[in-house]
C-alpha positions, 0 to 999 in steps of 0.5 A, a space after each residue: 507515529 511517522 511523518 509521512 506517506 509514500 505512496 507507489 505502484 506495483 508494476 503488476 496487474 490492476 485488480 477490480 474485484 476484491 477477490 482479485 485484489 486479495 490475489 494480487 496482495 498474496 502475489 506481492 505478499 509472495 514476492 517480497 518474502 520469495 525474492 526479496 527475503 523479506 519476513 511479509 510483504 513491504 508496504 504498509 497498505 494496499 489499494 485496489 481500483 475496486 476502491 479498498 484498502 488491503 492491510 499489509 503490516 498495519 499501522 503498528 510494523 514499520 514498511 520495506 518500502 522506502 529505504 531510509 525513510 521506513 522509519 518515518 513513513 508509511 507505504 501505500 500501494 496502489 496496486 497496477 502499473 500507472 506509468 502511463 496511466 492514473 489510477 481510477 476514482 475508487 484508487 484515488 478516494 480510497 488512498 485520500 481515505 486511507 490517509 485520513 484514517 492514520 492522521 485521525 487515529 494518531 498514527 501520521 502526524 498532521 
């Protein structure tokens, strides 16, 4: 069980259809392990503006997201870059959701 969560962005493109949020996912995915040297992508989970949440290493695999706070966290993305801008609605619910799930099932403290 971790304490919290974090939740990012990815300075990449925004996705709206599940076919190209799985791209996108692949394309984080292929980044960490190609550039990084990591052995999977780093964030826990991923969120698409098409309003779902796209498995990275689950629940049960601890993140390379936040530095020293891996071990106490999970990583949410939010796939797009909203330095500018906010995600939309379905982003939104769907990380809320997201978040709900992992307190419910026990794997994020309350």
């Amino acid at each position: 069980q971790t304490d919290m969560y974090f939740v990012h962005h990815a300075a990449g493109n925004p996705c709206f259809t599940e076919s190209d949020c799985e791209a996108e996912v692949r394309g984080i995915q292929n980044y960490h392990m190609d550039s990084n040297g990591w052995s999977d992508i780093g964030y826990n989970f991923l969120v698409g503006e098409d309003g779902r949440a796209y498995e990275g290493r689950g629940w049960d695999n601890q993140g390379a997201h936040a530095s020293s706070w891996n071990p106490v966290s999970h990583g949410i993305c939010v796939m797009g870059d909203f330095m500018t801008t906010t995600p939309n609605n379905a982003a939104l619910q769907a990380v809320q959701n997201l978040m709900q799930c992992g307190i419910d099932e026990g794997h994020v403290s309350s």
